[in-house]
N, CA and C atoms as a LAMMPS dump frame, in Angstrom:
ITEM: TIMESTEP
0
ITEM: NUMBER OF ATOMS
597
ITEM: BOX BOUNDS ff ff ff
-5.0000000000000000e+02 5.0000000000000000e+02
-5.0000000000000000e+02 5.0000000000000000e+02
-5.0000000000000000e+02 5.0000000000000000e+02
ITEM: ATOMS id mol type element x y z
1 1 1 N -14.242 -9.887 25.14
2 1 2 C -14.724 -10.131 23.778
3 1 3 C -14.614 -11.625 23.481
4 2 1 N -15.668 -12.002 22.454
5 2 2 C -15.539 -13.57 22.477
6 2 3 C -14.871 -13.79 21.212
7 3 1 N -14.309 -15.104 21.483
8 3 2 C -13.681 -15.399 20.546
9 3 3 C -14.404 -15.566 18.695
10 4 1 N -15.887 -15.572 18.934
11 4 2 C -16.169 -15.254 17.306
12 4 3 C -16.323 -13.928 17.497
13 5 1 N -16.283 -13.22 18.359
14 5 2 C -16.238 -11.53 18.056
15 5 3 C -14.884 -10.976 17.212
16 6 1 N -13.658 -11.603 18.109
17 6 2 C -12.107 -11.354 17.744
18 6 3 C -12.142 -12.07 16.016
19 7 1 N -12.397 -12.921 16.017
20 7 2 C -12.196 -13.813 14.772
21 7 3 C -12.851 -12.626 13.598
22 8 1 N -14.301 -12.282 13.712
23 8 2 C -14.907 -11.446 13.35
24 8 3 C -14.67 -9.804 12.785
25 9 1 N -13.641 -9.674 13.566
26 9 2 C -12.981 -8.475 13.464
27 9 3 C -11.598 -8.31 12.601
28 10 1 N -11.086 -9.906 13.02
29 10 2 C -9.998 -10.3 12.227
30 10 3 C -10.21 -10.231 10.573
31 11 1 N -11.006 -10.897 10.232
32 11 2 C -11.432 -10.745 9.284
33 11 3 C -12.005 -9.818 8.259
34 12 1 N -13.299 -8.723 8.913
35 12 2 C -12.966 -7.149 8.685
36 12 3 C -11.459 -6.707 8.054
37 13 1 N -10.796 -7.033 9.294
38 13 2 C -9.572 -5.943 8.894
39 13 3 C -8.657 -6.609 7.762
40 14 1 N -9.113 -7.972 7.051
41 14 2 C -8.27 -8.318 6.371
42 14 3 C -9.097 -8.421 4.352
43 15 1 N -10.521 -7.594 4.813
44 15 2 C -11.212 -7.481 3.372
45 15 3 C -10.327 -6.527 3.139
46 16 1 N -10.317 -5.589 3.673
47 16 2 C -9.355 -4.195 2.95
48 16 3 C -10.316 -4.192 1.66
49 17 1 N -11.309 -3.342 1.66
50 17 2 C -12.37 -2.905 1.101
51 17 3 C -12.023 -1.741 1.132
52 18 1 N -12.16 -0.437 -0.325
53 18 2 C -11.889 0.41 -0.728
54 18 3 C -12.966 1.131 -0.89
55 19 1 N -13.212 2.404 -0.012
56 19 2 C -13.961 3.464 -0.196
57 19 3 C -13.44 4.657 -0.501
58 20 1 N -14.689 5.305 -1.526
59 20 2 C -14.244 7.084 -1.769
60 20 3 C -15.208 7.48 -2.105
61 21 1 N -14.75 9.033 -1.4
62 21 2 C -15.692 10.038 -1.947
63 21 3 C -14.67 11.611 -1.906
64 22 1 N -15.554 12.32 -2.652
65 22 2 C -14.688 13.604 -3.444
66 22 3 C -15.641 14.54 -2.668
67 23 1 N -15.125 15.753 -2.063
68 23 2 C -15.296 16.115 -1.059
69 23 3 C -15.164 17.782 -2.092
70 24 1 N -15.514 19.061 -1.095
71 24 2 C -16.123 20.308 -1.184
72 24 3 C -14.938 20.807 -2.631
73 25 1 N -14.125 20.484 -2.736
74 25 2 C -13.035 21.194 -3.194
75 25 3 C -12.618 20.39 -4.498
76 26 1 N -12.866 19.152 -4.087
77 26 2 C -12.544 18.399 -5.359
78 26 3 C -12.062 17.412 -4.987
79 27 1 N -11.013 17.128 -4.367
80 27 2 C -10.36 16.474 -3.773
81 27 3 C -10.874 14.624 -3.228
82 28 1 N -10.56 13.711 -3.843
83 28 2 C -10.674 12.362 -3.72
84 28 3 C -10.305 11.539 -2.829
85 29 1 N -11.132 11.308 -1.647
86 29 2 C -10.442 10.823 -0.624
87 29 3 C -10.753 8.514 -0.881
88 30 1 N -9.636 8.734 0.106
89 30 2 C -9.701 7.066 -0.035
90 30 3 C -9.862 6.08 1.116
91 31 1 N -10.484 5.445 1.674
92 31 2 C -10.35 4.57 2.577
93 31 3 C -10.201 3.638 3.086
94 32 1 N -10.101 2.461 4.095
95 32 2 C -10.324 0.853 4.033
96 32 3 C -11.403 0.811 5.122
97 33 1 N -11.166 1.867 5.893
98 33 2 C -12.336 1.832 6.874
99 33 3 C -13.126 3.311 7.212
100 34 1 N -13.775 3.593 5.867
101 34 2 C -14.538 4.683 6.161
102 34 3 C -15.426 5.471 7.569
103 35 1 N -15.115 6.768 7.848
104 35 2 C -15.427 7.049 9.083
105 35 3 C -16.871 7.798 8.907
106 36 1 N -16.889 8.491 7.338
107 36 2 C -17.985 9.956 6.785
108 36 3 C -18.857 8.708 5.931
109 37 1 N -20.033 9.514 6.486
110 37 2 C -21.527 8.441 5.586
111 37 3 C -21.119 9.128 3.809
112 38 1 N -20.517 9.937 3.651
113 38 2 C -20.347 10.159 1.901
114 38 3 C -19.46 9.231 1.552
115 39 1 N -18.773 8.319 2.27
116 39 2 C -17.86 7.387 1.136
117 39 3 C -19.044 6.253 0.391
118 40 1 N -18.562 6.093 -0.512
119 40 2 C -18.851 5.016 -1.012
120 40 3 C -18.173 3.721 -1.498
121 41 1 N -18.795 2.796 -1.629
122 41 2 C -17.914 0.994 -2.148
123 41 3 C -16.769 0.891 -3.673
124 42 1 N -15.926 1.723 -3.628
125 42 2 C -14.574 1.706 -5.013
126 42 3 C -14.56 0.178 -5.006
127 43 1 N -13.961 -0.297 -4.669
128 43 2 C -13.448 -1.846 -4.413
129 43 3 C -13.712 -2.7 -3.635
130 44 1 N -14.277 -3.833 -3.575
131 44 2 C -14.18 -4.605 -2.543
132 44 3 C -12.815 -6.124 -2.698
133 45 1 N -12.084 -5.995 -2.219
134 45 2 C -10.997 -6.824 -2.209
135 45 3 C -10.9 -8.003 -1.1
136 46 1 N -10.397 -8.892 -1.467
137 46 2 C -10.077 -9.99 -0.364
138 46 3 C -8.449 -10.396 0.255
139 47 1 N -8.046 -10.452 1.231
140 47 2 C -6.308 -10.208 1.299
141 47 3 C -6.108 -12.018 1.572
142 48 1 N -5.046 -12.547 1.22
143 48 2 C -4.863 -13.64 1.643
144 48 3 C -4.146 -13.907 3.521
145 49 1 N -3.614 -12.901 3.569
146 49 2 C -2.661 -12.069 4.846
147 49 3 C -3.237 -10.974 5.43
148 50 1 N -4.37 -11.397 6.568
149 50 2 C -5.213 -10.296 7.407
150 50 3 C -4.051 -9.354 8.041
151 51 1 N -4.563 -8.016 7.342
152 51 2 C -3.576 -7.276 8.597
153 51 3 C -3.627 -7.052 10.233
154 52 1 N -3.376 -7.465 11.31
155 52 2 C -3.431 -6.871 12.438
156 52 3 C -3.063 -5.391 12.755
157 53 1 N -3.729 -4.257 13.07
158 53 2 C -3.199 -3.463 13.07
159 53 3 C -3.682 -2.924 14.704
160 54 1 N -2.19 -1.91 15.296
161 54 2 C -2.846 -1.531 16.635
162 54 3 C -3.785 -0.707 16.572
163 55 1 N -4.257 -1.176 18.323
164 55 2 C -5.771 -0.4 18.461
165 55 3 C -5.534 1.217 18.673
166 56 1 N -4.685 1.75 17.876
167 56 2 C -5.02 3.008 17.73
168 56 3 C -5.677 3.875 17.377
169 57 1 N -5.935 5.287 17.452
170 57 2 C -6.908 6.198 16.617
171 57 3 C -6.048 6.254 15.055
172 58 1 N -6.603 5.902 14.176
173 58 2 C -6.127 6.287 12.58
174 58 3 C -7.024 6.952 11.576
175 59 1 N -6.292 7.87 10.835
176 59 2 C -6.737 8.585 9.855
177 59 3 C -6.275 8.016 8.448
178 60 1 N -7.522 8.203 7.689
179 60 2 C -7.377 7.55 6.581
180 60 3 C -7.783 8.741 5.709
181 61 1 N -6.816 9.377 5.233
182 61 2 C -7.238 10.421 4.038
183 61 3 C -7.141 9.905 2.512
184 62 1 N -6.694 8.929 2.489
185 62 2 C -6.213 8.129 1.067
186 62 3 C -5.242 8.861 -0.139
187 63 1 N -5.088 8.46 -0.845
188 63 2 C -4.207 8.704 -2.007
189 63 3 C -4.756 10.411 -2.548
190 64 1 N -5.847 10.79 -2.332
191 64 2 C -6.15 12.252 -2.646
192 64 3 C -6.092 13.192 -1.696
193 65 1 N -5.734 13.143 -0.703
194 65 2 C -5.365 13.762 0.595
195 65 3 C -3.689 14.287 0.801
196 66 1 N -3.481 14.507 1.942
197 66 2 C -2.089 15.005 2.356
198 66 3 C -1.567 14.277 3.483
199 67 1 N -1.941 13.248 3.93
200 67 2 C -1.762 12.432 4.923
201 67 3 C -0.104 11.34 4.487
202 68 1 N 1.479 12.144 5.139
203 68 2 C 2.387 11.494 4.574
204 68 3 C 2.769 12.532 3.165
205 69 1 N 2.124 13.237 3.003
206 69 2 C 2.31 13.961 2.086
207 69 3 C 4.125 14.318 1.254
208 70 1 N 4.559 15.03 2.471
209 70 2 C 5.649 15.64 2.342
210 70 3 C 6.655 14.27 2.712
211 71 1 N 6.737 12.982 3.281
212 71 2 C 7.411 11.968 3.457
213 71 3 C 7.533 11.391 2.041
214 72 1 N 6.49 10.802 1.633
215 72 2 C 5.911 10.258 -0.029
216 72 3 C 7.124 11.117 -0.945
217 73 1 N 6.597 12.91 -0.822
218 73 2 C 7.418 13.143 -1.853
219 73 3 C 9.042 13.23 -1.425
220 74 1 N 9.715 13.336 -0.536
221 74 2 C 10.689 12.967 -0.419
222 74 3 C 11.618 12.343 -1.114
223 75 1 N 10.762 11.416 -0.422
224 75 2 C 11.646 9.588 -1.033
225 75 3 C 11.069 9.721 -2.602
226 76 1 N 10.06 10.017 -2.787
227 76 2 C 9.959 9.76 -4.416
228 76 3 C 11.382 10.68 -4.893
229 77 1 N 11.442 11.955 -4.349
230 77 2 C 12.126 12.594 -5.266
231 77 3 C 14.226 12.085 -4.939
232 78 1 N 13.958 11.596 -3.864
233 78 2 C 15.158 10.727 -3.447
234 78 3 C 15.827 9.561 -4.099
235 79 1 N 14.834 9.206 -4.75
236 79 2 C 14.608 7.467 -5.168
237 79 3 C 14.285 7.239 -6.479
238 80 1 N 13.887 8.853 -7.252
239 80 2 C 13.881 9.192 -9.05
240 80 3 C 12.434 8.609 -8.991
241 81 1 N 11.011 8.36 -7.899
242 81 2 C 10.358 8.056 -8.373
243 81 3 C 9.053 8.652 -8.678
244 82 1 N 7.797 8.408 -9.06
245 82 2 C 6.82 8.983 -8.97
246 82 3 C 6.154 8.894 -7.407
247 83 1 N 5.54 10.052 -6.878
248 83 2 C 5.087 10.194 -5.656
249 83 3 C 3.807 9.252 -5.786
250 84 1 N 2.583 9.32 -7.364
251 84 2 C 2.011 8.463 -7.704
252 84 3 C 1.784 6.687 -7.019
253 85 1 N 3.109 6.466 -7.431
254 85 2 C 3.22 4.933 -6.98
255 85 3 C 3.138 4.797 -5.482
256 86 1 N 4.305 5.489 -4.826
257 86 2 C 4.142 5.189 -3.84
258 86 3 C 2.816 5.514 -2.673
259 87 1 N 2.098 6.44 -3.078
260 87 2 C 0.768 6.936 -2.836
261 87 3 C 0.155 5.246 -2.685
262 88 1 N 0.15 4.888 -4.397
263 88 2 C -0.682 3.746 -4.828
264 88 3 C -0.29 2.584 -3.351
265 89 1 N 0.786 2.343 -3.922
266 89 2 C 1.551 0.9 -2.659
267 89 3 C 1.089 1.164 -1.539
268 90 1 N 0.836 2.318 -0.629
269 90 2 C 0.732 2.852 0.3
270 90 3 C -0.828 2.536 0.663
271 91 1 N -1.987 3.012 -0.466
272 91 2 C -3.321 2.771 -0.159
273 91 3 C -3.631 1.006 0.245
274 92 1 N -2.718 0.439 -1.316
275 92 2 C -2.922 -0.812 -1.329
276 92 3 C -2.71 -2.033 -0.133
277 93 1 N -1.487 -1.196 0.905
278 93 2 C -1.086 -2.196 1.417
279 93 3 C -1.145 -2.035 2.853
280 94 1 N -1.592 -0.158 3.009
281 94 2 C -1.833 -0.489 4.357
282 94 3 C -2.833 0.553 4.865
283 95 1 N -3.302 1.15 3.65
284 95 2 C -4.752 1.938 3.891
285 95 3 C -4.417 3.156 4.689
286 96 1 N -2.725 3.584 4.679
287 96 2 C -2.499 4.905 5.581
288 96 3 C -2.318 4.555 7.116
289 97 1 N -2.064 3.463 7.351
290 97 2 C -2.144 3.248 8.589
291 97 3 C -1.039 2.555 9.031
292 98 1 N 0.215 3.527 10.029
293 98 2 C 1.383 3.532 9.716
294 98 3 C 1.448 2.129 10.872
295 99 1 N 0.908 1.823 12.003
296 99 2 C 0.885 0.876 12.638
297 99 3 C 0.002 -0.811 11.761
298 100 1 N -0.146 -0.901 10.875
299 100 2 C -0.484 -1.754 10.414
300 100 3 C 0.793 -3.234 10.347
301 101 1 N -0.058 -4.144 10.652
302 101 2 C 1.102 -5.4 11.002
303 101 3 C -0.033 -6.515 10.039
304 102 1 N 0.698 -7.373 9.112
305 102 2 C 0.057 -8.306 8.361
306 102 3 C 0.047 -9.502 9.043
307 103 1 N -0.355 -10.677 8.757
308 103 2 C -0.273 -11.904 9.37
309 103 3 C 0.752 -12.562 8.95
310 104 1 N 1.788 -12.097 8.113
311 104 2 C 3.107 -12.869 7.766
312 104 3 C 4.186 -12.029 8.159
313 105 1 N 3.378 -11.113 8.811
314 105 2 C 5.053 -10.217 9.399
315 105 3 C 5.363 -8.651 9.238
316 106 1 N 4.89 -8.271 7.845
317 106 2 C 4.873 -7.189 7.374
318 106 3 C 4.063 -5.795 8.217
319 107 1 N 5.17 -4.648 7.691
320 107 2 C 4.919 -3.651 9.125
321 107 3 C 4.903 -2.467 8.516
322 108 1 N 3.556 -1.683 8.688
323 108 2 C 4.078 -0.307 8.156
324 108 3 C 2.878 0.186 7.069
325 109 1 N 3.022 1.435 6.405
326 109 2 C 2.518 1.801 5.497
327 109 3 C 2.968 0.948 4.342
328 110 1 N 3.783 0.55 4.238
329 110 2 C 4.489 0.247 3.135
330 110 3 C 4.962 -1.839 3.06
331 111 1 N 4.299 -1.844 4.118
332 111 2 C 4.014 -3.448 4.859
333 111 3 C 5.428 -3.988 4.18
334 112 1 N 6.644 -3.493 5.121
335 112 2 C 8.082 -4.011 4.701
336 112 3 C 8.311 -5.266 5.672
337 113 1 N 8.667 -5.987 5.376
338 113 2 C 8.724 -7.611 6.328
339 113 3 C 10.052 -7.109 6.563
340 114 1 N 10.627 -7.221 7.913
341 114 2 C 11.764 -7.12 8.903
342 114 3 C 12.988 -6.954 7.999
343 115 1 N 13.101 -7.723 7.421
344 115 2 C 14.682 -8.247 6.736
345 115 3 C 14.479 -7.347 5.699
346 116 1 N 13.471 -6.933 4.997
347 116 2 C 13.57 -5.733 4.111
348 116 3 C 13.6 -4.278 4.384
349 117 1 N 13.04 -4.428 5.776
350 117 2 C 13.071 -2.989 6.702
351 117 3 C 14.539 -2.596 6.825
352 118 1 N 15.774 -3.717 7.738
353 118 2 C 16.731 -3.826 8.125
354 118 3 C 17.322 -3.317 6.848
355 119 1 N 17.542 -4.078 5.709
356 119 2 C 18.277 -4.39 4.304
357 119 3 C 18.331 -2.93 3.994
358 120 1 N 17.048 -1.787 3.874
359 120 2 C 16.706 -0.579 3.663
360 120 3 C 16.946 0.321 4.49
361 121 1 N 17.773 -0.119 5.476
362 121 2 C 18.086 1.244 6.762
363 121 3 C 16.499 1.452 7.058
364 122 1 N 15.689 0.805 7.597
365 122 2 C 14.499 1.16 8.832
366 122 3 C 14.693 0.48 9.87
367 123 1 N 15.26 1.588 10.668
368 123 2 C 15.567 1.006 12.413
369 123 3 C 14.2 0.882 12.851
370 124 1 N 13.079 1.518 12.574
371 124 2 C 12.016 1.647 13.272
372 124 3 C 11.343 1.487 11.776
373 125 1 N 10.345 0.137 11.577
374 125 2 C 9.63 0.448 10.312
375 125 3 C 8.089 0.681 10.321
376 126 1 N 8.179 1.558 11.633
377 126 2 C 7.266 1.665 12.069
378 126 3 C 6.598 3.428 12.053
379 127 1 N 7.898 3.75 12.546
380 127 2 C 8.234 5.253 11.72
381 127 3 C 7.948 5.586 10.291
382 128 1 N 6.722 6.446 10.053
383 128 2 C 6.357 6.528 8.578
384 128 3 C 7.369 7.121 7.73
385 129 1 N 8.601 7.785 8.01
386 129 2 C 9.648 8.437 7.162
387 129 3 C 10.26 7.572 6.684
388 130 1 N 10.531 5.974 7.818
389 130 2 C 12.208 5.3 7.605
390 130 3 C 10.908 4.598 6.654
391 131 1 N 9.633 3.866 6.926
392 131 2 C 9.226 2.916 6.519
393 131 3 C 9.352 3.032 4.791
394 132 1 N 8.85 4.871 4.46
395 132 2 C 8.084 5.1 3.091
396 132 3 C 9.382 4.91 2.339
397 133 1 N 10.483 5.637 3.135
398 133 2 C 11.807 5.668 2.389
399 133 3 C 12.367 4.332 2.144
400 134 1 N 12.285 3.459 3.378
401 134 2 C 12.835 2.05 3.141
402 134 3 C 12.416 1.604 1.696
403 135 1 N 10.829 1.583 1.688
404 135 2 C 9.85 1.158 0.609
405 135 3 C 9.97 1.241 -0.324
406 136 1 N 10.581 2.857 -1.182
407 136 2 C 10.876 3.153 -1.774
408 136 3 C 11.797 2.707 -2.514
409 137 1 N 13.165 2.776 -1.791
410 137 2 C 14.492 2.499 -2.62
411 137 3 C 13.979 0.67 -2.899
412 138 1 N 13.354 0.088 -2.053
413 138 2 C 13.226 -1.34 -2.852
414 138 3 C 12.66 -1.46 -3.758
415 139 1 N 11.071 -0.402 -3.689
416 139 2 C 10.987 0.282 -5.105
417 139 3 C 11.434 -0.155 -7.044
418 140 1 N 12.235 0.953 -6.146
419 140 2 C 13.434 1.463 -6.994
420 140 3 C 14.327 0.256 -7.665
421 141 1 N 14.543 -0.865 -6.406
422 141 2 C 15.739 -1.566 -6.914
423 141 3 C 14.833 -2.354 -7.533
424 142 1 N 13.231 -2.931 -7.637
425 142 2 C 12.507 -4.116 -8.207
426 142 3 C 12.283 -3.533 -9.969
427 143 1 N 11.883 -1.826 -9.527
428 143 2 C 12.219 -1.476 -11.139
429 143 3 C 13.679 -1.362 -11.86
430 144 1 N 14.012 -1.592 -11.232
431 144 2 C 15.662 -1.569 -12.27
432 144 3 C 16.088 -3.113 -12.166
433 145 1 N 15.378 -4.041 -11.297
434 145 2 C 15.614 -5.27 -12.052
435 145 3 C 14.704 -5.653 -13.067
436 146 1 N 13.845 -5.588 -13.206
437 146 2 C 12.697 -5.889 -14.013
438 146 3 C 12.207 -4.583 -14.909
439 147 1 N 13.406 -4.125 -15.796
440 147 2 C 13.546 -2.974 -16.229
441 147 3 C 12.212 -1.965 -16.891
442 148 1 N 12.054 -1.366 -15.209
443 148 2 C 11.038 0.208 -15.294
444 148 3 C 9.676 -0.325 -15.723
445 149 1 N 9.499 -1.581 -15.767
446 149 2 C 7.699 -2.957 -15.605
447 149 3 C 7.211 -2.361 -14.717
448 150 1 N 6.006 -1.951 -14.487
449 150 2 C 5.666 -1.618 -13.337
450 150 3 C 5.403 -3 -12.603
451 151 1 N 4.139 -3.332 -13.709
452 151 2 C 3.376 -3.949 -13.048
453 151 3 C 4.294 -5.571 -12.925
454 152 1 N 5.539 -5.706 -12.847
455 152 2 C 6.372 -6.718 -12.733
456 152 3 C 7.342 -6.43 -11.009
457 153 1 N 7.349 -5.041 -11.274
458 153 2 C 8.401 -4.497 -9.656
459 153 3 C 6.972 -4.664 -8.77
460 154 1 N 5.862 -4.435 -8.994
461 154 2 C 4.481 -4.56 -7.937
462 154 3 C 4.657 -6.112 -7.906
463 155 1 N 4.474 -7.116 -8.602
464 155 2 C 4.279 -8.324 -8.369
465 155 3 C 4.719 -8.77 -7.386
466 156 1 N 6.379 -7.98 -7.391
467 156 2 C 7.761 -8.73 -7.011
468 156 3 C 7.502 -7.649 -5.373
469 157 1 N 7.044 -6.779 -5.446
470 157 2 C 6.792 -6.887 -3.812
471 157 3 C 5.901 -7.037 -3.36
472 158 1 N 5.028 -7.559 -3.984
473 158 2 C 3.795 -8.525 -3.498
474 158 3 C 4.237 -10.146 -2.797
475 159 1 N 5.316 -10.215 -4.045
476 159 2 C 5.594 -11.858 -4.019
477 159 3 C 6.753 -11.956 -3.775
478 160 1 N 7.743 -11.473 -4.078
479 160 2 C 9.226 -11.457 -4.017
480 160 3 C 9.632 -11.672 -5.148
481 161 1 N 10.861 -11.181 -5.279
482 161 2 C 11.532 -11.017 -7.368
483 161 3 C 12.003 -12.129 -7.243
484 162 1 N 11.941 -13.193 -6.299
485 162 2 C 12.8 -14.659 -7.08
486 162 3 C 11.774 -15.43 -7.933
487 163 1 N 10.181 -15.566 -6.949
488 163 2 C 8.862 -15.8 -8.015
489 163 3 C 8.754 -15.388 -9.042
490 164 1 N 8.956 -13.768 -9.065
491 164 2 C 8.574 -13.446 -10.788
492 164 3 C 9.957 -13.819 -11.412
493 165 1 N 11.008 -13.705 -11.125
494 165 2 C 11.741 -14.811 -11.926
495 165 3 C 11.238 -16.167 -12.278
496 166 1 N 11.12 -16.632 -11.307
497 166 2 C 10.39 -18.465 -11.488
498 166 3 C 10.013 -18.29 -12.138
499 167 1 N 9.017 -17.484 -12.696
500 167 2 C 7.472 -18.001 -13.74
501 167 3 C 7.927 -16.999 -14.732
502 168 1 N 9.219 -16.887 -15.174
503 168 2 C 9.568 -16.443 -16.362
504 168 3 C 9.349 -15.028 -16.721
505 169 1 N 9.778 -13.883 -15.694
506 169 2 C 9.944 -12.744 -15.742
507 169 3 C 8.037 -12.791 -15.878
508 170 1 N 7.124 -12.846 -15.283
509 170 2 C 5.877 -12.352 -15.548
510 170 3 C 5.098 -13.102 -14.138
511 171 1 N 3.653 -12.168 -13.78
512 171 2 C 3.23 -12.438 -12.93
513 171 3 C 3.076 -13.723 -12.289
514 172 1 N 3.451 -13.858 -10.928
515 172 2 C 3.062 -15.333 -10.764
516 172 3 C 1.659 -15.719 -10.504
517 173 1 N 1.229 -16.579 -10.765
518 173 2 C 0.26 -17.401 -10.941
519 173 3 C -0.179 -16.994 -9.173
520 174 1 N -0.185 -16.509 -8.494
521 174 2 C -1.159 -16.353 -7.09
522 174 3 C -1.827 -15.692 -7.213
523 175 1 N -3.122 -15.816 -6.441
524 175 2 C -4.327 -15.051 -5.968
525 175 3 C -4.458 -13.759 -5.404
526 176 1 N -3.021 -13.76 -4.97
527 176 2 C -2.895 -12.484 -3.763
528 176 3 C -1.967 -11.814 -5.342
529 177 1 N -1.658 -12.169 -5.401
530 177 2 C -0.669 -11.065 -6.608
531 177 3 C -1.565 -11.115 -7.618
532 178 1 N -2.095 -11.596 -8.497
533 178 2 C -3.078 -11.36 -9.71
534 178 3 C -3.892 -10.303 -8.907
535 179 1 N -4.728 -10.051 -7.301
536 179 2 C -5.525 -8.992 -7.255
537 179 3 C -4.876 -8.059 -7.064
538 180 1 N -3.673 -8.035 -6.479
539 180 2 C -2.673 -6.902 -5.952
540 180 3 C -2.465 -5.999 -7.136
541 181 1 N -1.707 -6.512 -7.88
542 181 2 C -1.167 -5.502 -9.01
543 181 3 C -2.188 -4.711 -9.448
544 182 1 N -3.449 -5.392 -9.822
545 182 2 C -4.595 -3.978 -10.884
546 182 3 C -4.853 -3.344 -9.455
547 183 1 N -4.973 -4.253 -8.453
548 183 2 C -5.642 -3.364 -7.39
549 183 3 C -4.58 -1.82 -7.149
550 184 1 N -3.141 -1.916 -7.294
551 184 2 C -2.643 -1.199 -7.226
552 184 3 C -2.386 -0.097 -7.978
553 185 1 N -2.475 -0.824 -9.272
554 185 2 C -2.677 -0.095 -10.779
555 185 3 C -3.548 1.147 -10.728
556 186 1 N -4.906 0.584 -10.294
557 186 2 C -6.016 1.552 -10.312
558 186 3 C -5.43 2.57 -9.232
559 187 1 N -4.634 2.472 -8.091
560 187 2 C -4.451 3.504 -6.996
561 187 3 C -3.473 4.433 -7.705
562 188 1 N -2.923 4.12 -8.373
563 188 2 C -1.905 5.039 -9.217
564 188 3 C -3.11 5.677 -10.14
565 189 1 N -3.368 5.117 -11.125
566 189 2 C -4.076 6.202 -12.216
567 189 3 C -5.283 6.807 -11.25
568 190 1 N -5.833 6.41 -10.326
569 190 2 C -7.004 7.227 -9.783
570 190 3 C -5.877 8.396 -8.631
571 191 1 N -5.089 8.512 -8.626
572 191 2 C -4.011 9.41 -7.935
573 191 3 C -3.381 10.133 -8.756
574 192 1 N -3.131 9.848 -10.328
575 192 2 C -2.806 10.872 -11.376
576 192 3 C -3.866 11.283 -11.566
577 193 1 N -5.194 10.995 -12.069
578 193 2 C -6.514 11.214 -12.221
579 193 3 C -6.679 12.679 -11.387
580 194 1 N -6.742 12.565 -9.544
581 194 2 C -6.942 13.655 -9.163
582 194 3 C -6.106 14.545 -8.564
583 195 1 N -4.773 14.349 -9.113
584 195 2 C -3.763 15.156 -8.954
585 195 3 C -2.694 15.64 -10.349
586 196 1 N -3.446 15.692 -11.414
587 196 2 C -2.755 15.981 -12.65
588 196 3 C -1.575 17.129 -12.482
589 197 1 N -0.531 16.739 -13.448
590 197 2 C 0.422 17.031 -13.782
591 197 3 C 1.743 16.93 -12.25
592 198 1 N 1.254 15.932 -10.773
593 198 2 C 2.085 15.506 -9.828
594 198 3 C 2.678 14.399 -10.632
595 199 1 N 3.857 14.313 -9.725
596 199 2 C 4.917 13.429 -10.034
597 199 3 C 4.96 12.164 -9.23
């Protein structure tokens, strides 16, 4: 492969472009790399941090599916949180695709950078159980610093909670975090949307 082929591809994998379509039953599926001619264009997003992800076979059922299903609720119900969010974080950051690796390091469904994997008990954050659970309780700890904000604990693992400190308890001023948060926002309410009255 040539090198503007690789470059080419690199890039692909780092629009993380959002497709869906609602399928026989009802059910809202989500994608970054649609496989069925019924999805259609939800989002088109730009990442500042292309993900590399291995050349494996992956399934992308998205946030209206069961893919991680029973892991998600776990840790939500482990961690006091909504299965919702972590659904959301999950579409946002690594499209279901538990081998996903970013260009700054980050690994996983839940794209935990090493030292947060470690910090969270994920020996393997590669493993979708340790990763979602790791994910979670940090979660957990960004909403109880930035008391139960959502969209302030999203910033802060977009960016890290010492930034949204810097800029005065509120979003920081980046490109990658101003699209992150609504981008994530919307994965939550379009995940209560087609799963009413889940947690």
């Amino acid at each position: 492969m040539t090198i503007a082929l690789l470059w080419q591809a690199w890039v692909v994998e780092a629009r993380a472009d959002i497709y869906t379509f609602t399928d026989d039953k009802g059910v809202q599926h989500f994608s970054n790399m649609p496989a069925d001619r019924r999805y259609t264009l939800l989002m088109r997003t730009e990442t500042d941090t292309p993900s590399i992800a291995a050349k494996t076979p992956r399934t992308h059922r998205g946030i209206g599916g069961t893919l991680y299903a029973y892991e998600i609720s776990r840790a939500a119900s482990f961690c006091q949180l909504e299965s919702a969010l972590l659904h959301a974080v999950i579409a946002a950051e690594s499209g279901y695709n538990p081998r996903a690796l970013s260009g700054k390091g980050a690994i996983g469904l839940m794209q935990l950078m090493p030292g947060t994997a470690r910090r969270y008990g994920a020996v393997d954050p590669y493993d979708p159980a340790q990763n979602i659970r790791a994910g979670a309780l940090y979660l957990r700890d960004l909403l109880a610093m930035f008391n139960n904000d959502m969209r302030l604990a999203l910033a802060a693992y977009n960016a890290g909670e010492n930034n949204v400190i810097k800029y005065g308890n509120r979003i920081p001023p980046f490109r990658e975090t101003a699209a992150y948060v609504p981008r994530v926002m919307a994965f939550y309410q379009e995940y209560m949307r087609a799963n009413p009255g889940s947690s």
